[in-house]
C-alpha positions as CSV (number, residue, x, y, z in Angstrom):
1,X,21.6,13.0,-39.4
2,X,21.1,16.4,-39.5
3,X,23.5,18.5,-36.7
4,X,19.9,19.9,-35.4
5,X,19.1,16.5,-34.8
6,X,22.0,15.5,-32.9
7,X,21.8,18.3,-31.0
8,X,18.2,17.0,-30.2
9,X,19.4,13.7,-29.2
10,X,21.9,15.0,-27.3
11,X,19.4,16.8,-25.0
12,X,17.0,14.0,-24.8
13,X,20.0,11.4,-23.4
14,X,21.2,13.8,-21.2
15,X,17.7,14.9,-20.2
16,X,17.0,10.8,-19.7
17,X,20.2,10.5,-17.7
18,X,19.4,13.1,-15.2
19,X,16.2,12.0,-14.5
20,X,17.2,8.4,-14.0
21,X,20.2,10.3,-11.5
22,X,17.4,12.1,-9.6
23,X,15.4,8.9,-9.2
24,X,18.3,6.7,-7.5
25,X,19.0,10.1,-5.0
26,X,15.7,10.3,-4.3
27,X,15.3,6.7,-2.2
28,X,16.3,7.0,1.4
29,X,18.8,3.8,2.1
30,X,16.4,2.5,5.3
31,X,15.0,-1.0,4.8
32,X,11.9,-1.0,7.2
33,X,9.1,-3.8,6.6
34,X,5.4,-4.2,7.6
35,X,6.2,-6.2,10.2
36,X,8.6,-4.4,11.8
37,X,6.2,-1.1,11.5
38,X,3.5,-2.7,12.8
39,X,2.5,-1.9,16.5
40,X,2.3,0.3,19.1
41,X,4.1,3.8,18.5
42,X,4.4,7.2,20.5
43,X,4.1,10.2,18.5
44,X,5.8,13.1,20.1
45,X,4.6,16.4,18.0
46,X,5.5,20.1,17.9
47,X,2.8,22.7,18.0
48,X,0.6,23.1,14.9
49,X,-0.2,26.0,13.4
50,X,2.7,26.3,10.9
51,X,2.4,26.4,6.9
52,X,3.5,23.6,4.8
53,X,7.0,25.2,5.0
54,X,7.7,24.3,8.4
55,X,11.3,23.1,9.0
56,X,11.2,19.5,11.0
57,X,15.1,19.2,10.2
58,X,15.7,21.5,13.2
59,X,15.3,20.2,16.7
60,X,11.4,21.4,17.9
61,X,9.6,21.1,21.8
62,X,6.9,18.6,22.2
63,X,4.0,19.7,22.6
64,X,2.1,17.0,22.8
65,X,2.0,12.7,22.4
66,X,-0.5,10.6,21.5
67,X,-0.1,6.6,21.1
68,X,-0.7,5.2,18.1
69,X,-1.4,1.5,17.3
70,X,-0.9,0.2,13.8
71,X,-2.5,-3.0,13.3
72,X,-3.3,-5.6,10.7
73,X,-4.2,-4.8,8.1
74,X,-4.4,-1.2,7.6
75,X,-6.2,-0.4,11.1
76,X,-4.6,2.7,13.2
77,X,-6.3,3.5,16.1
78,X,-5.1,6.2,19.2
79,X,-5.2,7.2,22.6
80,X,-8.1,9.3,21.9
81,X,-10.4,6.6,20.5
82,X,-10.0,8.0,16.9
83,X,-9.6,5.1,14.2
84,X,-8.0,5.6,11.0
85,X,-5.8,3.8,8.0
86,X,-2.0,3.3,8.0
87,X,0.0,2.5,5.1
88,X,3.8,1.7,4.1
89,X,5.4,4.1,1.6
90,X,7.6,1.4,-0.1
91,X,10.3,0.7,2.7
92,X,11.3,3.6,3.4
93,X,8.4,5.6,5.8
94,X,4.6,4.9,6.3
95,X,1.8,7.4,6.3
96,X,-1.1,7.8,9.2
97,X,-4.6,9.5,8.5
98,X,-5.9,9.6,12.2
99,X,-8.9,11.8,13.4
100,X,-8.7,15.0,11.5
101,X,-4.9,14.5,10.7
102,X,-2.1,12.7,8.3
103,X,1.5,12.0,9.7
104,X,3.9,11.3,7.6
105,X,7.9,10.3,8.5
106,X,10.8,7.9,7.5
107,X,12.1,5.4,9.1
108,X,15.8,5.9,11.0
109,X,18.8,5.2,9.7
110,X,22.1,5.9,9.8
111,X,25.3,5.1,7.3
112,X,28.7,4.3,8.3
113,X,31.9,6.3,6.9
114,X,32.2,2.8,4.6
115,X,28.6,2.9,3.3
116,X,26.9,0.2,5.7
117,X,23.4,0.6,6.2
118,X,22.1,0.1,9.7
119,X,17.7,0.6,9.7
120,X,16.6,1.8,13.0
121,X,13.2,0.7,12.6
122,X,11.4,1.4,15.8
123,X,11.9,5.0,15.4
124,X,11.3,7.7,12.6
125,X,13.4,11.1,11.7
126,X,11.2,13.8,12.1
127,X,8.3,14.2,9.9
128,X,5.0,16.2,9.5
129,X,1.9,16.1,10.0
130,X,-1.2,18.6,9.0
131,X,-4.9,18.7,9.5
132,X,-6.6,16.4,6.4
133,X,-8.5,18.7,4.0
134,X,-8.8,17.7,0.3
135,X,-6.8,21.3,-0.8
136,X,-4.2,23.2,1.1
137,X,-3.9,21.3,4.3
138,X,-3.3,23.7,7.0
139,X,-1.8,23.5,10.6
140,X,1.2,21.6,9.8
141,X,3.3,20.4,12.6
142,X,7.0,18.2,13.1
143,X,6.4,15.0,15.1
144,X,8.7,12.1,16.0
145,X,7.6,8.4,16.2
146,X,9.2,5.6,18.4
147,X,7.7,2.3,18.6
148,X,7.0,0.8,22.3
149,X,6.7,-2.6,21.7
């Protein structure tokens, strides 16, 4: 083998590690299932208006709520009469498209100085949501969710 071609393995397994790295960062550690998801949530949200850069890390006034019922099997309906779709994003958050808009958040959780889990899952970190449009969503917003029943 050629020292070209080692160097081109070389690049390709380190390449292939990093990505496999990346992929076991990128899951969140909360273990939130359907039926814990399910049901009746408030949605506390920020003021829209804001680009797809908005930060939701940093705390944000509520603007408004809305209540928000998840139901079997895919069924979200709010306050407001406006019916919709809900779906799970593997464990780790779930995705609203409501009236003219799509929330997304994860689930809470929080992780102990010795690495235990604990899944808070009647309530989200703060997500986003936007208005729905098939390109460049606008009006993007910070919202948290916390289930009431």
């Amino acid at each position: 083998m050629s020292s070209a071609s080692r160097l081109l393995c070389g690049i390709v397994f380190a390449a292939l590690l990093g990505m496999m790295a990346f992929s076991a960062w990128a899951d969140t550690p909360g273990n939130c299932m359907y039926e814990q998801i399910r049901g009746t949530w408030t949605f506390s949200l920020s003021a829209d208006g804001q680009t797809s850069a908005v930060n939701c890390s940093v705390p944000f006034q509520t603007a408004s709520t809305i209540t928000v019922t998840l139901v079997y099997p895919n069924i979200a309906r709010d306050n407001h009469g406006n019916v919709g779709f809900w779906t799970m994003i593997y464990n780790q958050g779930f995705e609203v498209k409501l009236g003219n808009r799509r929330f997304f958040a994860f689930s809470k959780y929080t992780v102990s100085p010795t690495n235990v889990v604990t899944s808070y899952c009647s309530d989200t970190f703060p997500g986003w949501f936007h208005e729905e449009a098939e390109y460049a969503p606008k009006n993007w917003g910070c919202y948290i969710g916390k289930r009431q029943d």
